[in-house]
N, C-alpha and C positions, 0 to 999 in steps of 0.2 A: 724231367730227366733225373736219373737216379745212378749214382755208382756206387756198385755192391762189394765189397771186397770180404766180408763175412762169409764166404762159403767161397766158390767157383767163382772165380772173376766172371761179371758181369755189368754191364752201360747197358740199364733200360734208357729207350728214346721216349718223346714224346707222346708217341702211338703206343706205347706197352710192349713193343719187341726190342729183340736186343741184339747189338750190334755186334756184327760180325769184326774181330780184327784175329789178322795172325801171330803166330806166335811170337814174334819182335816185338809187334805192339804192343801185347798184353802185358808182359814185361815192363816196356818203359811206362806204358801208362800204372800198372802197380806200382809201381818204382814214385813217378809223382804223385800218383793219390795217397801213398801211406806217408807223404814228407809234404801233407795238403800246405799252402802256404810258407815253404821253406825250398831255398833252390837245392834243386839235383844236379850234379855235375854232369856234363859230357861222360867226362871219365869215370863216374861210378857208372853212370847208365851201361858203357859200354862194358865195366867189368859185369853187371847185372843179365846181358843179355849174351855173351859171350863165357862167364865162367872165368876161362883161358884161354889165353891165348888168341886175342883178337886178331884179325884181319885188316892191314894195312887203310879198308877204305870203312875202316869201324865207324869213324866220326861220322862219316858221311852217311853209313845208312843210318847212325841213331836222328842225323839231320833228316835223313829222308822219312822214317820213324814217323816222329813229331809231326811233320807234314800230313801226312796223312791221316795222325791224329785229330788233326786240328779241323782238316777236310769234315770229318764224317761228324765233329762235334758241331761244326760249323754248320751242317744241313740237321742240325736239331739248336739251332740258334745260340750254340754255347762256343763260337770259334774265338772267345779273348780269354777262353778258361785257361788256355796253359800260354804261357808269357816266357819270351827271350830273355834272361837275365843271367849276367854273367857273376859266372862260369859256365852257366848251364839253361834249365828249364825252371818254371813253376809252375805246380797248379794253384790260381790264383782267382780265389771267390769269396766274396763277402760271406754269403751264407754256404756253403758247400753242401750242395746234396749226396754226401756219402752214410754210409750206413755205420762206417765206422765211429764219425762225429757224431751222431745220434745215439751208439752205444754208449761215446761217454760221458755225452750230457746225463745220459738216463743214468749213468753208473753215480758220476757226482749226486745227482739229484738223490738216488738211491744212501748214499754215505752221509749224506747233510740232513736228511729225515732221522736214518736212523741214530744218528751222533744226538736230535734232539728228541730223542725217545719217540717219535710217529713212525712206530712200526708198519702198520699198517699200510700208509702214505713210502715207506721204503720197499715193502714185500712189493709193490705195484709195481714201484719206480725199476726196481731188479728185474723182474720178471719180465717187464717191457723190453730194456735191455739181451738182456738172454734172448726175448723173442725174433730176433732181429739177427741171430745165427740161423745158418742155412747147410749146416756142415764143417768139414776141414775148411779153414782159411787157405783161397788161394792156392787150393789141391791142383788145380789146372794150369798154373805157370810156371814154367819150370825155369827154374831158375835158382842157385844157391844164397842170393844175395836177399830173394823174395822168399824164400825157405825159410830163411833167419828170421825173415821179418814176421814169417807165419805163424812162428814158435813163441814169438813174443806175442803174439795175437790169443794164440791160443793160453798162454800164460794169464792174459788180463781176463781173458772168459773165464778161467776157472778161478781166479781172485774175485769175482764177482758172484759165481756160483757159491762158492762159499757164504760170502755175506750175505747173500738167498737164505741158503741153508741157516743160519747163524737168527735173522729175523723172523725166520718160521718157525722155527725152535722157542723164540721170546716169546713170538705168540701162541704155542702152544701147539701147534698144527705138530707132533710126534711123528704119529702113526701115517701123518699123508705125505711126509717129507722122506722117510724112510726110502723107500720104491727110488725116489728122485738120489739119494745119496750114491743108495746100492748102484745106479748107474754109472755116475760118475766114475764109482772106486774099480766099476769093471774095466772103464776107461783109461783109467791112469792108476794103475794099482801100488804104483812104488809114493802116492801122494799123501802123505801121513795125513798133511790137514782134513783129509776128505775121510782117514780110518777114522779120526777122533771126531769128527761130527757122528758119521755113523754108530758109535760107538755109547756118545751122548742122546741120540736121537731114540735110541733101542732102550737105552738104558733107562728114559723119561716114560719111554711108553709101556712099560712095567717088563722088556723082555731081556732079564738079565742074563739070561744064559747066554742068548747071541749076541750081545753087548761083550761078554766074558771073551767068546769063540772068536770076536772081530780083532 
């Protein structure tokens, strides 16, 4: 089993299909997977899935929520992953199959190479990482509490994209890192740090005019 929160919410089962939940659930279950091992309150969950202005029997369906969270993880043999503790919920697993703890192992991994000069051994370890986005974080839940939480998501992607950029650069890879920069800057245009790699990037690989122009 697999929880994806790297793109479109996503819980692959066992079989490789992915489970159906409505829009309450995705929510609270975003809500515990991005706080994996830390409780969620009652009351964030309900401001999470609610916005404003909740409905008197709020508690009750984020209780009934969890329920039936727990049902569908339970017929994929995961029904002690999320645990009653007060104030609230956890998701609670030794090794957690999220996508998101795998990006930052891979990111640590990637920063502790390249701090000891194995570039090489860091370009991988980043790239691995990176590989492991599927799109906008979490584009499919709506919700302003998981919105916030998307924009910090997408914030560590591009601190990682960087120091991509940054060890492709020491290696020497110019002209193949280029193409990957210019994306980015299409993406996020007001992000200085991505003008100034492009800038060095162009600049290494002898084209100073658009190095100038960037």
């Amino acid at each position: 089993m697999e929880f994806r929160l790297l793109g479109p919410l996503e819980v692959v089962g066992s079989t490789g299909g992915t489970l159906a939940l409505p829009r309450r659930q995705r929510v609270v279950l975003a809500m515990l997977l991005l706080e994996a091992g830390r409780v969620v309150s009652v009351e964030r969950l309900i401001d999470g899935v609610w916005d404003q202005a909740p409905p008197d029997t709020a508690r009750k369906q984020v209780q009934i929520c969890v329920s039936a969270i727990r049902r569908q993880l339970a017929d994929e043999g995961f029904g002690e992953a999320v645990s009653t503790r007060a104030p609230g919920y956890v998701f609670d697993m030794a090794d957690p199959p999220i996508d998101l703890a795998a990006f930052d192992a891979w990111a640590l991994r990637g920063r502790a190479a390249a701090a000891e000069g194995r570039h090489v051994e860091a370009a991988a370890a980043f790239r691995a990482a990176l590989g492991l986005w599927r799109g906008e974080p979490l584009v499919d839940t709506s919700s302003q509490i998981v919105a916030m939480a998307a924009t910090g998501l997408t914030e560590r992607r591009l601190r990682v994209a960087e120091e991509y950029a940054d060890v492709r650069l020491t290696l020497g890879e110019h002209h193949e890192v280029i193409g990957d920069i210019r994306a980015l800057v299409a993406c996020h245009p007001l992000r200085e740090a991505l003008h100034v790699r492009l800038m060095s990037a162009l600049a290494s690989a002898g084209r100073s005019g658009e190095a100038l122009d960037a």
